[in-house]
C-alpha positions in Angstrom: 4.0 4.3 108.1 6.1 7.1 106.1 4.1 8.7 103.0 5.8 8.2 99.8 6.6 11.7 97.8 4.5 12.2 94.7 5.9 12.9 91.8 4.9 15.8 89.9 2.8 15.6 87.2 3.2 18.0 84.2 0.4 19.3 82.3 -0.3 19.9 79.0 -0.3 23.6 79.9 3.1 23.2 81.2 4.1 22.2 77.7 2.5 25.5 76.5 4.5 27.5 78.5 8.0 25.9 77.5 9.7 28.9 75.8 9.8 29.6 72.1 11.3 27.2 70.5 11.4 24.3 73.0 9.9 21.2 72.2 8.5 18.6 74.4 6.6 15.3 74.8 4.5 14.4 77.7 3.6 10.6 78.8 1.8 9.9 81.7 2.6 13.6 83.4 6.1 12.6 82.2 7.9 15.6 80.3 10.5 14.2 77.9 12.8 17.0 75.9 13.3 17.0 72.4 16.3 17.7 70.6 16.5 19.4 66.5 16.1 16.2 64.3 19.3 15.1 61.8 19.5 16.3 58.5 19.2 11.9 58.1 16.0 12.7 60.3 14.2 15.0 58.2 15.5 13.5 55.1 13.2 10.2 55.9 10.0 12.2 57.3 10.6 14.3 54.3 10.4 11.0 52.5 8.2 8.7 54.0 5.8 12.0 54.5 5.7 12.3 50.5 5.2 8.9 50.0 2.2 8.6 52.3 1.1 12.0 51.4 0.8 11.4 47.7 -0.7 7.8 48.1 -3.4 9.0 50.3 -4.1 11.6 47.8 -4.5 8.9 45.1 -6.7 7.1 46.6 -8.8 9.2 48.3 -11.1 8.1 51.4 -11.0 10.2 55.0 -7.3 9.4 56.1 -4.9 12.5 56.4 -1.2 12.5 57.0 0.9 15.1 59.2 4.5 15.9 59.7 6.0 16.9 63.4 5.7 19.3 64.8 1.7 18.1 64.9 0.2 18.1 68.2 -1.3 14.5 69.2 -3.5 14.3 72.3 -3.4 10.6 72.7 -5.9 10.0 75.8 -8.2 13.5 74.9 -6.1 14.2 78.9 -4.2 16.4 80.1 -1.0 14.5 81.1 -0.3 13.0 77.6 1.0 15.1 74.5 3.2 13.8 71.7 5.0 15.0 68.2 5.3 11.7 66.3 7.4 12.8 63.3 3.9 11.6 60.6 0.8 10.8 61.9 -2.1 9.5 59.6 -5.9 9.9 61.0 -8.6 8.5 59.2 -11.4 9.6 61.9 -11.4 13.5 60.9 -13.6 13.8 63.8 -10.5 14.0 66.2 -9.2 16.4 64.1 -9.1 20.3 65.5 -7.2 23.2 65.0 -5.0 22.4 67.9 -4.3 18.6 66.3 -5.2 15.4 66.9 -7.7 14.4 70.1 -7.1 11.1 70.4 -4.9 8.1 68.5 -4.0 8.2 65.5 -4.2 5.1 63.0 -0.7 4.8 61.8 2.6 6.8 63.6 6.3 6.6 62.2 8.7 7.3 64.6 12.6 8.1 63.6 14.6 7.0 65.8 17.5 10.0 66.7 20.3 9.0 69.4 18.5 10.8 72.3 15.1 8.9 71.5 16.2 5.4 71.3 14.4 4.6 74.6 11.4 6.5 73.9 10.7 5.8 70.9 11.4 1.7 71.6 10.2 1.6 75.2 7.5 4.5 76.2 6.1 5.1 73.2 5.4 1.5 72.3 3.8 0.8 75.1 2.0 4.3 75.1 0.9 3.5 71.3 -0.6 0.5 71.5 -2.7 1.4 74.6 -3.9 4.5 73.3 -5.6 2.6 70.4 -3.2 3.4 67.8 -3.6 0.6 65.0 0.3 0.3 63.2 3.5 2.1 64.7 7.2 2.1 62.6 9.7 2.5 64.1 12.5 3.5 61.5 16.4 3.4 62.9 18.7 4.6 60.3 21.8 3.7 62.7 20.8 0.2 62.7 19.6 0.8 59.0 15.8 -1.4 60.4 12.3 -0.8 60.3 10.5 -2.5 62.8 6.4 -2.4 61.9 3.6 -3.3 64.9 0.3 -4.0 64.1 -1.7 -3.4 67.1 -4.6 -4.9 65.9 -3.0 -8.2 65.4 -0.6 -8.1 67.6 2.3 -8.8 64.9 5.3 -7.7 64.6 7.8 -7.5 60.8 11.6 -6.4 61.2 12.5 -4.9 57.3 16.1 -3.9 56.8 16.4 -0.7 54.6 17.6 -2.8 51.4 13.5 -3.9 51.3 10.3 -2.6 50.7 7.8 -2.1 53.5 4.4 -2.2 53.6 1.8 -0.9 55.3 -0.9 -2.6 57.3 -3.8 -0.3 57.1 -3.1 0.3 53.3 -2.6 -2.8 51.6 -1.3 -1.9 49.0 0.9 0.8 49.9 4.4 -0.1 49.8 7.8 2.3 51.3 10.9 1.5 48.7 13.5 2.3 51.4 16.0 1.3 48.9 15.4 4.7 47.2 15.2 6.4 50.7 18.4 5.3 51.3 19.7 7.0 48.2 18.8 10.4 49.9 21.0 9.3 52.9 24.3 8.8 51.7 
């Protein structure tokens, strides 16, 4: 019986010694490239990121937001490292200086033309394993926001003429509308 060839696994130290300025994810051993976000890019995190950012402070309560590049460990492994563009953790204990062990609760994702598979496909599936609660993923070519809650296995498609709002905050709602402004 022939052996199958195995795959190499990358490391989490392989990520490390990427050169200056290279960014990577790793899934599953898996290393995935990452190209410089949009201007359109930044100009939603930068958005979304404030919105979140200054709710959170209003209210108060353990939950803290970060803005790529922030280091997620989703597994506490080796073999899986991430960059989700925000990430909000409420359980400060998986917080250290080297990011986030563990999953967050909520991850936005924006989708640029090279991610479209990730970001739809692998991460999805990755997410929701890893114990992450809610996931967006925002597309502004298809102008969409599509919102998973984990926990109750729902799914909400919002266009970017809507408002969208959050699952873990229930009263915390994204005008994308005004986002859109930015974009034009």
């Amino acid at each position: 019986m022939p052996a199958f060839a195995q795959e190499d696994l990358y490391t989490i130290d392989d990520i490390y010694a990427l050169p200056d300025g290279t960014r990577a994810e790793l899934i599953d051993g898996q290393m995935y490239m990452m190209a410089p976000p949009s201007r359109i890019h930044q100009t939603i995190a930068r958005e979304l990121f404030s919105s979140i950012n200054s709710y959170i402070k209003s209210k108060g309560g353990p939950c803290e937001p970060f803005f790529a590049p922030f280091a997620v460990f989703l597994n506490k492994d080796d073999t899986n490292y991430v960059e989700p563009d925000i990430s909000v953790i409420c359980d400060r204990s998986k917080l250290t200086d080297k990011g986030c062990l563990g999953a967050p609760d909520w991850i936005i994702e924006i989708v640029s033309p090279g991610s479209r598979r990730m970001d739809y496909f692998i991460k999805l599936f990755k997410y929701r394993t890893s114990g992450v609660r809610e996931y967006w993923i925002v597309d502004p070519d298809k102008k969409r926001v599509v919102v998973y809650d984990f926990e109750s296995e729902d799914t909400w498609d919002y266009t970017f003429s809507e408002s969208v709002g959050s699952r873990i905050y229930s009263d915390l709602f994204i005008n994308f509308p005004d986002i859109a402004e930015f974009l034009k």
